[in-house]
C-alpha positions, -999 to 999 in steps of 0.1 A, spaced: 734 224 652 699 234 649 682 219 616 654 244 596 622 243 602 615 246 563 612 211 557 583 208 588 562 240 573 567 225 539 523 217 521 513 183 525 519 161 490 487 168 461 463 141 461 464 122 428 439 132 398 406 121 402 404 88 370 369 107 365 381 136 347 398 122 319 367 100 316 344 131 318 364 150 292 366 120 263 329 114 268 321 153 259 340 148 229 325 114 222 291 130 223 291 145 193 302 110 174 275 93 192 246 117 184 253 112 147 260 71 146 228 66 168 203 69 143 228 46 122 233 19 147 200 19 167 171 7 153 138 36 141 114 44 168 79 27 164 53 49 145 30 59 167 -6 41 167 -36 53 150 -50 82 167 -82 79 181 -98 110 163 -84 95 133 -103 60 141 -134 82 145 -128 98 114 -126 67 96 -158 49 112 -180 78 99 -166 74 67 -169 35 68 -206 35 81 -217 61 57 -204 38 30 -217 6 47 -251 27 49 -252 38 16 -247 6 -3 -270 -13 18 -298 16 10 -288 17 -29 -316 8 -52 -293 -8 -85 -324 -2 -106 -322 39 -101 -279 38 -104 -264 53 -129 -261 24 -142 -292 34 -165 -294 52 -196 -267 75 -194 -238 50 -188 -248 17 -195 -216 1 -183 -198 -5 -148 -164 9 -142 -129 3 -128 -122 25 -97 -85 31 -98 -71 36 -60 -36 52 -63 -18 49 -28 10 70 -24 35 89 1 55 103 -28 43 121 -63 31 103 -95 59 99 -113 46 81 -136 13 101 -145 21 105 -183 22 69 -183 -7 66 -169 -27 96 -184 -19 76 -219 -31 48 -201 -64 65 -194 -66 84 -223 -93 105 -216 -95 117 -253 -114 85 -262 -150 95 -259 -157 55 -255 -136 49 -223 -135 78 -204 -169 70 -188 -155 38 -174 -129 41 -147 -130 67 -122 -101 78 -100 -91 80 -65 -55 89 -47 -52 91 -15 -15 109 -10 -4 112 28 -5 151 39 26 148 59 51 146 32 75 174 31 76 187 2 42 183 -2 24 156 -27 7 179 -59 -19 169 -77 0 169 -117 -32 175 -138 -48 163 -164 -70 133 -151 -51 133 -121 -66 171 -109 -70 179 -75 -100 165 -68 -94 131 -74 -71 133 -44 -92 124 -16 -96 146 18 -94 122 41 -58 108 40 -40 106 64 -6 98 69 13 61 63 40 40 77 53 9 63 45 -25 82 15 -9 95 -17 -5 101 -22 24 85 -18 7 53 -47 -10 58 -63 17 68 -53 40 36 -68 13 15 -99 13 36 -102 54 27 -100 47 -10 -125 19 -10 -154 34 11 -149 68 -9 -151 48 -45 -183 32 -32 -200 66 -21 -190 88 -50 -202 63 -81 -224 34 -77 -208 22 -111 -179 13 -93 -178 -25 -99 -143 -34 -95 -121 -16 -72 -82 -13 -81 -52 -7 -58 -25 8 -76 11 23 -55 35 51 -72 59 27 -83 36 4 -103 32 7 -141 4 -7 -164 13 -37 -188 -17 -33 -213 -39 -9 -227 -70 -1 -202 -93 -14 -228 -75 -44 -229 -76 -46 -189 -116 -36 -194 -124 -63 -216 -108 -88 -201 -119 -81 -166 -158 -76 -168 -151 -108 -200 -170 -81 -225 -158 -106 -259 -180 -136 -240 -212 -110 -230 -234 -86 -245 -234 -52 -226 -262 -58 -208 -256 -88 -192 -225 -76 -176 -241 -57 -143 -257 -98 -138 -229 -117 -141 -210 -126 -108 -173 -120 -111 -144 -127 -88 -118 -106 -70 -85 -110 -78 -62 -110 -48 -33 -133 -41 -41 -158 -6 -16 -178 2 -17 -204 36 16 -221 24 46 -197 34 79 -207 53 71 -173 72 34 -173 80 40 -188 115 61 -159 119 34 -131 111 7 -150 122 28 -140 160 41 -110 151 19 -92 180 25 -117 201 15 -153 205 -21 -159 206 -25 -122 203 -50 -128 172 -74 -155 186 -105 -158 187 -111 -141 158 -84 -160 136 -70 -188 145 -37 -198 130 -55 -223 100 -76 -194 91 -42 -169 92 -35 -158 53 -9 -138 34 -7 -118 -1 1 -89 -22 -11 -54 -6 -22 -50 -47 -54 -62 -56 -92 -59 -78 -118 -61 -58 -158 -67 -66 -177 -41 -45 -192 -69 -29 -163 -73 -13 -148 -35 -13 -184 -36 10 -171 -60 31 -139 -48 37 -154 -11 42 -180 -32 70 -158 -52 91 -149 -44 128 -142 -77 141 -107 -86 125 -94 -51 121 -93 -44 157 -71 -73 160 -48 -65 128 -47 -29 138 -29 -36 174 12 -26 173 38 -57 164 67 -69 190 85 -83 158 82 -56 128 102 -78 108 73 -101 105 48 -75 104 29 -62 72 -4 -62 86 -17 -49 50 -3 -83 33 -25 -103 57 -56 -85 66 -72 -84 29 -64 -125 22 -71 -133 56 -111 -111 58 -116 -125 23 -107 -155 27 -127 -162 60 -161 -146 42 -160 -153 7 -128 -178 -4 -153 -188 -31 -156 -156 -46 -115 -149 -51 -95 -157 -75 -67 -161 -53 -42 -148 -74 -35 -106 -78 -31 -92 -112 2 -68 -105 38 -89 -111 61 -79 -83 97 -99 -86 110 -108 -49 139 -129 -64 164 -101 -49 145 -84 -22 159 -65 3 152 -58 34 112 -63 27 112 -46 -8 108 -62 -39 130 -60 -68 136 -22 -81 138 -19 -118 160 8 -136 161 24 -166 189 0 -180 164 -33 -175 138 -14 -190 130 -29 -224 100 -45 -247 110 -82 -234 108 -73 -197 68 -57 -205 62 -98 -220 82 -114 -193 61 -90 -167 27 -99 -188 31 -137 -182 14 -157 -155 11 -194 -148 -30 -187 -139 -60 -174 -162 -55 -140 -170 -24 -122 -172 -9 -94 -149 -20 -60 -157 2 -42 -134 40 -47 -126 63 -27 -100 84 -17 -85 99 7 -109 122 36 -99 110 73 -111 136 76 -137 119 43 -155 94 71 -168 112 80 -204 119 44 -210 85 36 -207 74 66 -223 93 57 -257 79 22 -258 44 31 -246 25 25 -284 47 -1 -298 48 -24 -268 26 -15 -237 -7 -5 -252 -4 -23 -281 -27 -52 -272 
């Protein structure tokens, strides 16, 4: 018997699935996942560098300064007749708006025909922010914000740089400028500004018109003693900073400072260690370059001439990731204001942060009694 032919015409046996398409498919649906826990997981993208029209910017700004001081003739400043006094420049440095402008506007008090010709003010707000930074008023009006900012990034040169802005503009718009102040968003005052007047230019030990001859220091923190400064001293990369500082010479401080204008000028002059402090970090964990350019310049040119502590309390007993301590409304009382006041050195702080925005009413309802009440 003749068996069929079916069974020979029957189709050759399917090949197995290919392991690549289930793989294919469970990545497409991954994606998704993996596009929203990336910025969560992996760590922020460097800022980018300084521009180089931005560094132009900045030179021309710096030499007209530089120019301009070296050219002044203090005997025809305003220093003369009409205001026989020097004055506080106030810097403000911020990426966010004054929250605390009432504060400070009572602060200020412009109403008080025997201050108001003694502080001038400066902010320098970074153009970038969305929404954007606006000026609130009062003596905070629009131009005391100053054209040439440009935006800031944390841990990095252009903190320095910001700084830098605020100085050489103080020293070109008002020769009176005698002390130079840098204030953030988040900082508060502790005293009245006639207390912080007084006490700075030492008005109770000196008549009026000895205080434009009297040499005074800056007050800015310099520490070489840190557990960390090895760290930040290589933060670049090792041996990235020599010759121009050499580890011993290597310092580190509060951002916050007063400066003289002698050394505002300096600051404003130098080339030779901000091309080294401007140059990107390999570790930005160890990298504020504007906590160690302003003690390491000053101390290098004039340690003589600095206090060595800053005058703004900042409480790093619970930092976090690089911040400071935040306080809120709920620690916000008339014994924190003395416990912020005190200081183991020779004068005490003016200035405390970091303070959240909502600290404002707090502050607000204690502002007579306790903060200005010297």
């Amino acid at each position: 018997m003749m068996t069929s032919s079916s069974s020979s015409s029957s189709s050759p046996p399917h090949p197995p699935p290919s392991p690549l398409i289930p793989a294919t498919i469970l990545l497409l649906l991954c994606l998704p996942t993996l596009f929203y826990l990336a910025p969560h997981i992996l760590p922020p993208p460097p800022p980018p560098p300084i521009s180089f029209p931005d560094e132009l910017q900045d030179l021309s700004l710096f030499r007209r300064a530089t120019a301009a001081e070296t050219h002044r003739n203090p005997s025809k400043s305003r220093l003369g007749s009409t205001n026989s006094k020097p004055k506080i420049a106030f810097l403000f440095l911020t990426n966010s708006n004054l929250h605390f402008y009432p504060l400070w506007e009572q602060f200020f008090n412009p109403n008080n025909r025997s201050s108001r010709h003694l502080y001038t003010i400066y902010v320098h707000a970074d153009p970038t922010v969305n929404p954007k930074i606006t000026a609130p008023g009062g003596v905070f009006s629009d131009d005391r914000f100053i054209t040439t900012a440009k935006k800031t990034h944390r841990g990095t040169a252009t903190l320095i740089a910001a700084a830098r802005r605020l100085l050489a503009t103080a020293i070109l718009d008002d020769p009176a400028n005698q002390f130079f102040t840098l204030i953030s968003q988040h900082c508060v005052p502790l005293h009245s500004f006639s207390y912080f007047y007084d006490t700075l230019f030492e008005v109770k030990q000196h008549q009026v018109a000895e205080l434009r001859g009297l040499k005074y220091k800056s007050f800015i923190e310099i520490v070489k003693d840190d557990p960390y400064i090895w760290d930040r001293y290589n933060a670049r990369g090792k041996n990235v900073m020599v010759p121009e500082v050499p580890f011993d010479r290597f310092r580190m401080g509060s951002q916050f400072f007063t400066l003289t204008r002698k050394h505002a000028v300096l600051v404003v002059k130098d080339r030779r260690l901000w091309k080294k402090f401007r140059l990107d970090c390999l570790k930005p964990n160890s990298c504020y370059p504007e906590e160690h350019y302003f003690p390491t310049l000053l101390s290098m040119e004039d340690p003589d001439g600095c206090s060595g502590f800053t005058l703004t309390r900042v409480n790093w007993t619970d930092s976090v990731d690089g911040h400071p301590h935040t306080y809120y409304p709920n620690e916000v009382s008339k014994e924190l204001i003395y416990e912020l006041r005190r200081s183991n050195h020779t004068m005490e702080y003016m200035f405390g942060r970091k303070f959240s925005p909502d600290c404002l009413q707090p502050l607000m309802d204690m502002a007579d009694e306790v903060i200005f009440r010297d």
